[in-house]
C-alpha positions in Angstrom: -97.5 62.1 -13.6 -98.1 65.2 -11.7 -100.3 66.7 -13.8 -102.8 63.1 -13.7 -102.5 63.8 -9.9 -103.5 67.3 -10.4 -106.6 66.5 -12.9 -107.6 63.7 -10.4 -107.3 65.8 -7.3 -109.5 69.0 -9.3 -112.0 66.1 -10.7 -112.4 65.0 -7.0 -113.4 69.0 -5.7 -115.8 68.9 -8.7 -117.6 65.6 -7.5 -117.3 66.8 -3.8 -118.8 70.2 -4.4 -120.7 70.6 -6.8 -124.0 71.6 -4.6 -122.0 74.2 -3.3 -120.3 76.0 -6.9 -122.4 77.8 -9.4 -122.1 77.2 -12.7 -119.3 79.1 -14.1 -117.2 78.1 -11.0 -118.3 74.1 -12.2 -116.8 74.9 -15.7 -113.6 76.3 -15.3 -112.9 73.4 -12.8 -114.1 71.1 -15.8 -111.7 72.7 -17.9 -108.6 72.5 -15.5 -109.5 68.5 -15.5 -109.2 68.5 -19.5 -106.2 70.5 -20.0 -104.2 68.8 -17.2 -105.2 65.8 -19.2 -104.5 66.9 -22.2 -100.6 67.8 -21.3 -100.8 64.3 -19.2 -101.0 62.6 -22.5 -98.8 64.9 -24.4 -96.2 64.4 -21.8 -97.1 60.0 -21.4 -97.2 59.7 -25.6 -93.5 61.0 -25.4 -92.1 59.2 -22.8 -94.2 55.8 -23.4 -96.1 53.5 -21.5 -95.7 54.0 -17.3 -96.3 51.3 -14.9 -98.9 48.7 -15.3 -101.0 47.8 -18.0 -103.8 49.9 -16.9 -101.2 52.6 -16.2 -101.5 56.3 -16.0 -102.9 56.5 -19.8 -106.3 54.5 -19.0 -106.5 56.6 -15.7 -106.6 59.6 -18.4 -108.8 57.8 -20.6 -111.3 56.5 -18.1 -111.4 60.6 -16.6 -111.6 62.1 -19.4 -114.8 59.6 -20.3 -116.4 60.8 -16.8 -115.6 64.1 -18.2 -118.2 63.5 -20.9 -121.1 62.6 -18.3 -121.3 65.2 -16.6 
């Protein structure tokens, strides 16, 4: 669960600045976002299903999508 907060909280620096960061600096905060995500899932897929229905693993899902957009 930490390591959703963590993608979510580097996503939400990427959104908030990205007029101010240059390329490169845009990218590697891109890439924290995916491999926080990717052990998010790793860690979720062993240990199952938490909270609601639209739990942590659509939070990863729907991130991961706004990943792709940008």
């Amino acid at each position: 669960m930490h390591l959703l907060e963590m993608a979510k909280t580097t996503w939400n620096t990427i959104i908030g600045t990205t007029s101010n960061m240059n390329r490169d600096e845009a990218r590697h905060l891109q890439e924290q976002v995916r491999s926080y995500l990717g052990l998010s899932r790793e860690v979720l897929v062993i240990f199952g299903p938490e909270g609601d229905e639209d739990g942590p693993l659509q939070e990863i899902e729907t991130l991961q999508s706004l990943l792709c957009e940008i």
